[in-house]
PDB file with SEQRES, HELIX, SHEET and CRYST1 records, atoms N, CA, C and O in Angstrom:
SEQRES   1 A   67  UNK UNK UNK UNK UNK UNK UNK UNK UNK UNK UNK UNK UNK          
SEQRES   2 A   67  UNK UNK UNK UNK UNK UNK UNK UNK UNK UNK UNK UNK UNK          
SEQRES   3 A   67  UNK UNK UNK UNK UNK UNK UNK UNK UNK UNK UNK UNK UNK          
SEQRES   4 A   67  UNK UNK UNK UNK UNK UNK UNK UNK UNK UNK UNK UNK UNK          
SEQRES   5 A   67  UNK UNK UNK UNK UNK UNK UNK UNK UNK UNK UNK UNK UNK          
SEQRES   6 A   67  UNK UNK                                                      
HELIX    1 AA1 UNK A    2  UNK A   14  1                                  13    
HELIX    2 AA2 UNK A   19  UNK A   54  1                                  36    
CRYST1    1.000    1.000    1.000  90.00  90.00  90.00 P 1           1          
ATOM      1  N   UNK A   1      61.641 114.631  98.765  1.00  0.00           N  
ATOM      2  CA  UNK A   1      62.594 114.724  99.837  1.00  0.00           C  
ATOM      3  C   UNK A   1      64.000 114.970  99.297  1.00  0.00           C  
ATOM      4  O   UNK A   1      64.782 115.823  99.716  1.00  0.00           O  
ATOM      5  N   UNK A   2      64.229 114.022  98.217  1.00  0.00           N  
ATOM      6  CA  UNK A   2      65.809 114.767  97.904  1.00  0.00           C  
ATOM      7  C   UNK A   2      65.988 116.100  97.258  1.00  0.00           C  
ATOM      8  O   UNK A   2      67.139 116.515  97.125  1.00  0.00           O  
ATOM      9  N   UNK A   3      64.734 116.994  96.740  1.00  0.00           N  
ATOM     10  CA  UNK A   3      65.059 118.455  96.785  1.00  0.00           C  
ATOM     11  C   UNK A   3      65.371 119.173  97.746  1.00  0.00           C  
ATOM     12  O   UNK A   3      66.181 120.095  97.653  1.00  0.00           O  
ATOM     13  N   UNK A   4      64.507 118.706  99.262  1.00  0.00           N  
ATOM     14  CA  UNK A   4      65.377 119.099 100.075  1.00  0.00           C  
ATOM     15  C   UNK A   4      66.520 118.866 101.395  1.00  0.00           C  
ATOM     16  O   UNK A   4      66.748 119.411 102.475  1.00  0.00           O  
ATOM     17  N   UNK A   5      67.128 117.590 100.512  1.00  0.00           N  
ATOM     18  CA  UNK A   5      68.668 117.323 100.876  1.00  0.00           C  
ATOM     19  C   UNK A   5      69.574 118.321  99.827  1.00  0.00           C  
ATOM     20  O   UNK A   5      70.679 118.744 100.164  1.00  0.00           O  
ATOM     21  N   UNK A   6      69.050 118.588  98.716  1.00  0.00           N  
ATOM     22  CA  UNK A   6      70.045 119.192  97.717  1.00  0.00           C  
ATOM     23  C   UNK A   6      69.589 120.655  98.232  1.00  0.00           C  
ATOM     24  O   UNK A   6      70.656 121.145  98.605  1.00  0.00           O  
ATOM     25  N   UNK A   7      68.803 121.400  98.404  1.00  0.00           N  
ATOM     26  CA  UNK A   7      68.734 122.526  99.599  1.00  0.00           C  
ATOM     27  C   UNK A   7      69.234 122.537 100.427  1.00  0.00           C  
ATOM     28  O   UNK A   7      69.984 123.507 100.326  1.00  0.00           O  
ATOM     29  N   UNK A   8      69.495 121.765 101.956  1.00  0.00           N  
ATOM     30  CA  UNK A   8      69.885 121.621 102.628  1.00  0.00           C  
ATOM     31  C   UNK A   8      72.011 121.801 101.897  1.00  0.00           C  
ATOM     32  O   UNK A   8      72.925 122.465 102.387  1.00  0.00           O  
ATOM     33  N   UNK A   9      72.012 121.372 101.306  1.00  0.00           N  
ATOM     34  CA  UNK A   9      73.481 121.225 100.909  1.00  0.00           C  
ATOM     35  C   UNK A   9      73.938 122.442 100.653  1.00  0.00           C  
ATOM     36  O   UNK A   9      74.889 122.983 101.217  1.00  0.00           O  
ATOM     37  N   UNK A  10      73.216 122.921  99.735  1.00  0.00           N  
ATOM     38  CA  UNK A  10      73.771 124.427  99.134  1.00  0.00           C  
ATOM     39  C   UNK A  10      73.585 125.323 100.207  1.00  0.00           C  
ATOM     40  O   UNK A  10      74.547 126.006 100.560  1.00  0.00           O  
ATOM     41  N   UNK A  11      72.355 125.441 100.858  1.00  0.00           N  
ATOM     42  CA  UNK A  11      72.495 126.172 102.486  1.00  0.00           C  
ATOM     43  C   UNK A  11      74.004 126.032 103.019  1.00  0.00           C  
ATOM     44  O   UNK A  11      74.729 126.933 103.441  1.00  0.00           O  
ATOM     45  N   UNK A  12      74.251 124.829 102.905  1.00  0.00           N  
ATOM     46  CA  UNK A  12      75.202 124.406 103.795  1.00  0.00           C  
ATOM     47  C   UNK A  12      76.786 125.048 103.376  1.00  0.00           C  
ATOM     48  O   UNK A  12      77.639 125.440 104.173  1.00  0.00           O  
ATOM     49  N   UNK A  13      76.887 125.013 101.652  1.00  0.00           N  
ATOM     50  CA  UNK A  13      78.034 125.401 101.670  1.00  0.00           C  
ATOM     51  C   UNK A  13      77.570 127.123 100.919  1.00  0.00           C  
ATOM     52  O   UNK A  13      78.348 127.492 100.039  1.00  0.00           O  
ATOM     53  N   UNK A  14      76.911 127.663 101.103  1.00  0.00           N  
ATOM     54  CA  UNK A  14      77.052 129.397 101.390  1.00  0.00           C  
ATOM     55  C   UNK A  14      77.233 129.634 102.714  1.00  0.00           C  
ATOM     56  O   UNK A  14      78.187 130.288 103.133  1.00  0.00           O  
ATOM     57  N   UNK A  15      76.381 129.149 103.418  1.00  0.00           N  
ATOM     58  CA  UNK A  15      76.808 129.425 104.958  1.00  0.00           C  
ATOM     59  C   UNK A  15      77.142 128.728 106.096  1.00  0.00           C  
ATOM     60  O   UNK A  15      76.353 128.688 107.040  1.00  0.00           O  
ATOM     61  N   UNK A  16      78.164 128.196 106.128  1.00  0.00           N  
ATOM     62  CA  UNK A  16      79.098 126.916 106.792  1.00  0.00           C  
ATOM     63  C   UNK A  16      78.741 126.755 108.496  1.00  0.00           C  
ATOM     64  O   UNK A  16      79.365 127.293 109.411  1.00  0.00           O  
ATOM     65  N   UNK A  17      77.943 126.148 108.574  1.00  0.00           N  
ATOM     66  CA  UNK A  17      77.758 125.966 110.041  1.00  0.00           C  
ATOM     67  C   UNK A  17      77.503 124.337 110.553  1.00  0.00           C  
ATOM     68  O   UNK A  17      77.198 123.470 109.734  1.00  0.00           O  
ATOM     69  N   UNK A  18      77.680 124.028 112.088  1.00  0.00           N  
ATOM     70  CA  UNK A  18      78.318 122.924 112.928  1.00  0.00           C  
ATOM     71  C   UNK A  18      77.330 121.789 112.049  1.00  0.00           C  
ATOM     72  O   UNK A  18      76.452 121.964 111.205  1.00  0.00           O  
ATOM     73  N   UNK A  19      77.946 120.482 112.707  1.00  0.00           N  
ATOM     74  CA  UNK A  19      77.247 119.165 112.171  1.00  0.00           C  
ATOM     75  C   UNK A  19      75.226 119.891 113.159  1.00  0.00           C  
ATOM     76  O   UNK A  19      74.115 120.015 112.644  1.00  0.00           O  
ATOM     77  N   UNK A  20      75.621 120.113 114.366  1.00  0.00           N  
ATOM     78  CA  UNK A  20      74.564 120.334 115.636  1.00  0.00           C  
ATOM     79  C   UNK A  20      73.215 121.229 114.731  1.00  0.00           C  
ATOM     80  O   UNK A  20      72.011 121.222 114.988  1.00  0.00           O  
ATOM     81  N   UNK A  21      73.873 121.872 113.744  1.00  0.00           N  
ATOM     82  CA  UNK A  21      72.856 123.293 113.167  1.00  0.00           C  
ATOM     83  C   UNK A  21      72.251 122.140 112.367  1.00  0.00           C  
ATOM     84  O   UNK A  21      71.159 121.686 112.709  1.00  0.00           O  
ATOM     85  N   UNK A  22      72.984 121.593 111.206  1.00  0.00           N  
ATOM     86  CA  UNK A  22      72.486 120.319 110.211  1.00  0.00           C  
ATOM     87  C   UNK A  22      71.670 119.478 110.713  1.00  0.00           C  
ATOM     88  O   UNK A  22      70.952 118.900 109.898  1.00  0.00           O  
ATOM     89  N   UNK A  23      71.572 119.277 111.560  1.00  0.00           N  
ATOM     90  CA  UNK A  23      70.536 118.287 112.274  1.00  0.00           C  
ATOM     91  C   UNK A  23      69.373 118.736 112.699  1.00  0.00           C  
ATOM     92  O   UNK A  23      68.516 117.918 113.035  1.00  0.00           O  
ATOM     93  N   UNK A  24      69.095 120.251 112.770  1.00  0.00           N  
ATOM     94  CA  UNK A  24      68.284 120.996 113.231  1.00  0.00           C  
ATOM     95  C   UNK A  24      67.978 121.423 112.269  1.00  0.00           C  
ATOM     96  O   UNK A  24      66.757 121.295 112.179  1.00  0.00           O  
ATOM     97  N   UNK A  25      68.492 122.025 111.185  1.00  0.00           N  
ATOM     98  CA  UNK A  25      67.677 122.314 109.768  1.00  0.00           C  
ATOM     99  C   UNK A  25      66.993 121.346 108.850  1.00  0.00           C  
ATOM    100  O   UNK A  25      65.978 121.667 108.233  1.00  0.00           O  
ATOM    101  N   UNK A  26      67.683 119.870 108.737  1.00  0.00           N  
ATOM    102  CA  UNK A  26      66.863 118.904 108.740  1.00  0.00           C  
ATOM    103  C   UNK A  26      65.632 118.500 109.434  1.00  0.00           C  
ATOM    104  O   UNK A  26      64.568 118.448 108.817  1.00  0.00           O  
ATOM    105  N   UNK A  27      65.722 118.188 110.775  1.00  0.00           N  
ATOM    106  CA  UNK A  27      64.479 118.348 111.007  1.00  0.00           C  
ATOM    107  C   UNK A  27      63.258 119.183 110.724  1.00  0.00           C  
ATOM    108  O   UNK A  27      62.099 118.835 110.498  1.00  0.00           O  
ATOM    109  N   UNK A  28      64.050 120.875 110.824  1.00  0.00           N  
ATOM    110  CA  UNK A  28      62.660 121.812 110.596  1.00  0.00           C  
ATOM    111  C   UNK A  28      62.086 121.606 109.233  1.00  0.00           C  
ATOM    112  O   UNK A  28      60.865 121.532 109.092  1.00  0.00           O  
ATOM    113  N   UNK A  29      62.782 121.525 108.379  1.00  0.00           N  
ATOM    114  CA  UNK A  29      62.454 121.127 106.684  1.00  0.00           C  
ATOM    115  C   UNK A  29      61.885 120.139 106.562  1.00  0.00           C  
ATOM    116  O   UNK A  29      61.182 120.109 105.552  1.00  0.00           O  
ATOM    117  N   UNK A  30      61.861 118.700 107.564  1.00  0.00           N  
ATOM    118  CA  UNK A  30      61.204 117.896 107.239  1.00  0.00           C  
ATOM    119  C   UNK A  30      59.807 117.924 107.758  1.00  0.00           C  
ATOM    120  O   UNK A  30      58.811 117.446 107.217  1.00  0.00           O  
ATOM    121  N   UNK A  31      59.905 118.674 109.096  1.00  0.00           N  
ATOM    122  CA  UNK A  31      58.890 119.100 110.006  1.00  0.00           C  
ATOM    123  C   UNK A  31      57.656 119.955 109.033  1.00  0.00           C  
ATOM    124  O   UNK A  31      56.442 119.872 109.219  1.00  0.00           O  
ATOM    125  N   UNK A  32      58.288 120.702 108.066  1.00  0.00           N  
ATOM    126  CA  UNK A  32      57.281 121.580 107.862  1.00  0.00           C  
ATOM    127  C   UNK A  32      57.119 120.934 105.965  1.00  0.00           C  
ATOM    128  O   UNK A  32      56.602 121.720 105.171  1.00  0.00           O  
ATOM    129  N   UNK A  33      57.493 119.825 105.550  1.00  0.00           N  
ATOM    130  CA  UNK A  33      57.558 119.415 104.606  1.00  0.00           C  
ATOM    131  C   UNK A  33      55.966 118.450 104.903  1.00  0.00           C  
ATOM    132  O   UNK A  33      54.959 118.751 104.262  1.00  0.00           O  
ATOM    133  N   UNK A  34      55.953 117.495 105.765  1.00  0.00           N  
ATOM    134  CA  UNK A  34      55.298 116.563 106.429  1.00  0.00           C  
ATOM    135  C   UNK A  34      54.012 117.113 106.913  1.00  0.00           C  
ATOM    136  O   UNK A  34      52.912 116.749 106.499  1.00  0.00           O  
ATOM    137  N   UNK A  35      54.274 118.228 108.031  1.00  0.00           N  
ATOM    138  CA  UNK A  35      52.777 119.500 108.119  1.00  0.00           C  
ATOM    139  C   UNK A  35      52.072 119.387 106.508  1.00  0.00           C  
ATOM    140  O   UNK A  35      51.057 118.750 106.228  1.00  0.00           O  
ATOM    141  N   UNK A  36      52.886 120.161 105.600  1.00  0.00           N  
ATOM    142  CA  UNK A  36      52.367 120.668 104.355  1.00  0.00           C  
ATOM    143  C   UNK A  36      51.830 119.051 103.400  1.00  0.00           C  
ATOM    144  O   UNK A  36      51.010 119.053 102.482  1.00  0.00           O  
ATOM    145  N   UNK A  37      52.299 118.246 103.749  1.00  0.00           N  
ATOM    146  CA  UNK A  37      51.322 117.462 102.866  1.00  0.00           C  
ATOM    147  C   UNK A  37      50.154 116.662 103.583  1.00  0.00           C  
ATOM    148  O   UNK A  37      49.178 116.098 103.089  1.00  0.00           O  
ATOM    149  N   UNK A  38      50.507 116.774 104.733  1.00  0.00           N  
ATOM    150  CA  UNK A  38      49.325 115.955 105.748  1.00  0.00           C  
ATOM    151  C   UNK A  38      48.304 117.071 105.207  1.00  0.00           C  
ATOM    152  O   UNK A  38      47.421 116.885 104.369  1.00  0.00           O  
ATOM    153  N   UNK A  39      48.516 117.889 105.659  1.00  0.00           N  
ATOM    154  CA  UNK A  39      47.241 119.660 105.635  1.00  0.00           C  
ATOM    155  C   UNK A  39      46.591 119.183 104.317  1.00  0.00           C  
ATOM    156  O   UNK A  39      45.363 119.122 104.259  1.00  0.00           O  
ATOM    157  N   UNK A  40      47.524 118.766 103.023  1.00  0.00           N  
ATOM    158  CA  UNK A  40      46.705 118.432 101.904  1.00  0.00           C  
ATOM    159  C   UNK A  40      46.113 117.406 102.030  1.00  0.00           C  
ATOM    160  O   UNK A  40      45.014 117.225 101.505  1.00  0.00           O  
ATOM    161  N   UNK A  41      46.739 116.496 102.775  1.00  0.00           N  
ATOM    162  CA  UNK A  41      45.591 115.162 102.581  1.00  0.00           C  
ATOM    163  C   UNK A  41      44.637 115.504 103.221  1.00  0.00           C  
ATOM    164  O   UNK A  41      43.694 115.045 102.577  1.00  0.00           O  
ATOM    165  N   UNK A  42      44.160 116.117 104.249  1.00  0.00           N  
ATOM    166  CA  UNK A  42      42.912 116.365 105.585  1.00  0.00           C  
ATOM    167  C   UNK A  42      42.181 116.781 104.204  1.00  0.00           C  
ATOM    168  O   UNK A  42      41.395 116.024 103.634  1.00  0.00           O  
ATOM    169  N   UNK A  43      42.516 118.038 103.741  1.00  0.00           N  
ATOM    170  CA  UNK A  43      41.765 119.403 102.581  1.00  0.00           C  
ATOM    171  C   UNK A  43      40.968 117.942 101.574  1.00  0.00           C  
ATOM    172  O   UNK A  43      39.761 117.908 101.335  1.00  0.00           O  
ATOM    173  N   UNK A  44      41.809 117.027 101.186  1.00  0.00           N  
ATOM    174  CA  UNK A  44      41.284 116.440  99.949  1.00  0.00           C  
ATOM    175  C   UNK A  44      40.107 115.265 100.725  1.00  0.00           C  
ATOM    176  O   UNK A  44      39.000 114.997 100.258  1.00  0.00           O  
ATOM    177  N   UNK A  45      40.720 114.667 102.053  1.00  0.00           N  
ATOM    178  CA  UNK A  45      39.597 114.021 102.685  1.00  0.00           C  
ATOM    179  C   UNK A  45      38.389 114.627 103.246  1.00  0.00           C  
ATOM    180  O   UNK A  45      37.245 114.175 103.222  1.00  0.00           O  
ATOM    181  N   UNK A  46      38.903 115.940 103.854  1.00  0.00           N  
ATOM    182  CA  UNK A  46      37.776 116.828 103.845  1.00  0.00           C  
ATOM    183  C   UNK A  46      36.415 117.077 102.641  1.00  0.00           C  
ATOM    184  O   UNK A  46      35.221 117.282 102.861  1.00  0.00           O  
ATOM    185  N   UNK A  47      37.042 116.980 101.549  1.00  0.00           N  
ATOM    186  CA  UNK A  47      36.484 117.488 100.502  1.00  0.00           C  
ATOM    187  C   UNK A  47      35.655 115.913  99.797  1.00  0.00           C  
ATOM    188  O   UNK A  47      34.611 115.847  99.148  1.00  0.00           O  
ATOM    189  N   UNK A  48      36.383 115.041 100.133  1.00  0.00           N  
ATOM    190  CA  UNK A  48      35.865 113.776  99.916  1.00  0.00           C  
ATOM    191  C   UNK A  48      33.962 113.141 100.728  1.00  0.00           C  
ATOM    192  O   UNK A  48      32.928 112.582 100.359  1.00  0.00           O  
ATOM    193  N   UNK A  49      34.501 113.665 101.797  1.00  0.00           N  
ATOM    194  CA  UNK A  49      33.681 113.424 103.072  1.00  0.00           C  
ATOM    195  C   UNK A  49      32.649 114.476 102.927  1.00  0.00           C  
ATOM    196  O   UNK A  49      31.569 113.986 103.259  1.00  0.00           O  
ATOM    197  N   UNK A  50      32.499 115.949 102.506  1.00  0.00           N  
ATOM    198  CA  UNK A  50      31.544 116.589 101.700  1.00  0.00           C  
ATOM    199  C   UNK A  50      31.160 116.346 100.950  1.00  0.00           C  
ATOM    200  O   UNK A  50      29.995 116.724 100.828  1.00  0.00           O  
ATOM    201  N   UNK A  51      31.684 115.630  99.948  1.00  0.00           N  
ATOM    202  CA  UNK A  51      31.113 115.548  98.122  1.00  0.00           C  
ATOM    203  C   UNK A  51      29.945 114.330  98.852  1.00  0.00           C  
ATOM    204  O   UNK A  51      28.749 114.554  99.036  1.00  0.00           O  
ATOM    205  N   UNK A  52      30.547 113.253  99.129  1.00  0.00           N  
ATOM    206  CA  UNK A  52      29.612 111.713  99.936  1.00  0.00           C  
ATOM    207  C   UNK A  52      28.521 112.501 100.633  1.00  0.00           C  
ATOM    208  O   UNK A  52      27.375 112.303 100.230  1.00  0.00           O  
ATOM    209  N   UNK A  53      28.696 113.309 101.555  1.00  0.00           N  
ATOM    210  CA  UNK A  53      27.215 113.700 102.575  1.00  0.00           C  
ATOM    211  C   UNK A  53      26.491 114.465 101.290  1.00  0.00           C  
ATOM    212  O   UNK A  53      25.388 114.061 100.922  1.00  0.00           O  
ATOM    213  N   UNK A  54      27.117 115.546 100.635  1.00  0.00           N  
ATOM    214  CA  UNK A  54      26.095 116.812 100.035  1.00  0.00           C  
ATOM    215  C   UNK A  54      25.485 116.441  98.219  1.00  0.00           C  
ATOM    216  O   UNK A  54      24.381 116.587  97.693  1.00  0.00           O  
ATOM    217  N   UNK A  55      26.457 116.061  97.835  1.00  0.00           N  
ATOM    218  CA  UNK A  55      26.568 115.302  96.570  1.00  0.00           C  
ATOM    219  C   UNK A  55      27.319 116.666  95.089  1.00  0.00           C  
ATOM    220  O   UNK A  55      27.235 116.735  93.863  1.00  0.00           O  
ATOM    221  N   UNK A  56      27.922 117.417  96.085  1.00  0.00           N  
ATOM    222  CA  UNK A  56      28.519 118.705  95.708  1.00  0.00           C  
ATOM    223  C   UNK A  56      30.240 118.771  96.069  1.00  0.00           C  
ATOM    224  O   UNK A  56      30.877 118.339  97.030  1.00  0.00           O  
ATOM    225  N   UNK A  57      30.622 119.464  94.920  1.00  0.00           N  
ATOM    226  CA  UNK A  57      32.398 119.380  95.402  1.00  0.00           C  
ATOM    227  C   UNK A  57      32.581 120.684  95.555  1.00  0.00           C  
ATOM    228  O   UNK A  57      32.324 121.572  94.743  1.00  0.00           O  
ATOM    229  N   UNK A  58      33.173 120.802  96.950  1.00  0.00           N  
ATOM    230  CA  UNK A  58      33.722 122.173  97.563  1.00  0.00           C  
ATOM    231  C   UNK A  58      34.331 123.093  96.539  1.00  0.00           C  
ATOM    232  O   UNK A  58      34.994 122.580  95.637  1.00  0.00           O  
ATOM    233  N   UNK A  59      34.177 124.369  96.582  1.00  0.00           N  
ATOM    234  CA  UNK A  59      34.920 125.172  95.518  1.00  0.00           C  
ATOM    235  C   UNK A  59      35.916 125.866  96.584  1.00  0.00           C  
ATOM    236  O   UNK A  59      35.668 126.739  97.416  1.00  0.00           O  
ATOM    237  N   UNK A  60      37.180 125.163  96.273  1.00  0.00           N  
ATOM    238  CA  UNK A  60      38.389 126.211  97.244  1.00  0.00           C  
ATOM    239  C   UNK A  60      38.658 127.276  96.688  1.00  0.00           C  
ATOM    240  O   UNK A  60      39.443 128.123  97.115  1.00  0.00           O  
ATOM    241  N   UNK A  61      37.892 127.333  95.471  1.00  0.00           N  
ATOM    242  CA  UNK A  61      38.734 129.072  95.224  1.00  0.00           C  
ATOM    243  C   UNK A  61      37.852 130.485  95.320  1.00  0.00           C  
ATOM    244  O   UNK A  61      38.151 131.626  94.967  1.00  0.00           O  
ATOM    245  N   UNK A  62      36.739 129.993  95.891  1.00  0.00           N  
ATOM    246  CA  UNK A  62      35.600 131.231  96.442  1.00  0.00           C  
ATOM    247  C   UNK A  62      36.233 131.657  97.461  1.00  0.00           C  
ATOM    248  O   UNK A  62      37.075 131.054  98.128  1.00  0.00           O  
ATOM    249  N   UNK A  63      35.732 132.968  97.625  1.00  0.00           N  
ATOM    250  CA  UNK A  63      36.414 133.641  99.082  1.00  0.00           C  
ATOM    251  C   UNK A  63      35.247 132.727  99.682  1.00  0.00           C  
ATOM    252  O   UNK A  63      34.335 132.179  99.063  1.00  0.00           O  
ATOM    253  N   UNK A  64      35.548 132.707 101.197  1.00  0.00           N  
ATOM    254  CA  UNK A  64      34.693 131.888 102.328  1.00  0.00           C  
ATOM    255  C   UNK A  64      33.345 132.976 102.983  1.00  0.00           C  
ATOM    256  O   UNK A  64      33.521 134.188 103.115  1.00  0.00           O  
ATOM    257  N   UNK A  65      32.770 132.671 103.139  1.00  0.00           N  
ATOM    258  CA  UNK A  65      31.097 133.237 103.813  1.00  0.00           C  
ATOM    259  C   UNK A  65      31.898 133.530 105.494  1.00  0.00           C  
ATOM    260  O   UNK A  65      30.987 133.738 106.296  1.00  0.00           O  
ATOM    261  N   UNK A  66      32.661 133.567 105.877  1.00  0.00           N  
ATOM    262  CA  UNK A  66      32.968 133.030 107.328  1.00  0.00           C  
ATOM    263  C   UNK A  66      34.016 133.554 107.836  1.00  0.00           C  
ATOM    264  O   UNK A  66      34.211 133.347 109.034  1.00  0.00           O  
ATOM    265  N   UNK A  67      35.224 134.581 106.887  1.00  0.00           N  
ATOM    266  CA  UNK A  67      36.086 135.117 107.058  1.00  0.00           C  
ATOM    267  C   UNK A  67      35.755 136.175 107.995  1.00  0.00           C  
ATOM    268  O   UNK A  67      36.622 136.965 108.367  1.00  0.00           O  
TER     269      UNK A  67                                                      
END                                                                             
């Protein structure tokens, strides 16, 4: 999180805008900071919850049968 307060900063002083914008770029950064690690935890519980039923660990780096 404090990489992106120190992002948020330098955004801030190249392109100078209201306290109202700062509060709104914070949120979206945290918004999509929070998405991106939940998504990893599901992927790794996902993958947990396969290995237990099949007795096999998912290979994420095959293309998918399903695309």
């Amino acid at each position: 999180m404090t990489g992106l307060f120190f992002a948020q900063r330098v955004l801030h002083k190249r392109i100078p805008y209201p306290l109202k914008w700062n509060l709104l770029v914070s949120i979206v950064s945290s918004s999509v900071f929070s998405y991106s690690v939940t998504r990893w935890e599901t992927m790794k519980c996902s993958d947990l919850w396969l290995f237990l039923e099949t007795g096999n660990v998912p290979d994420r780096n095959s293309p998918s049968k399903y695309l």
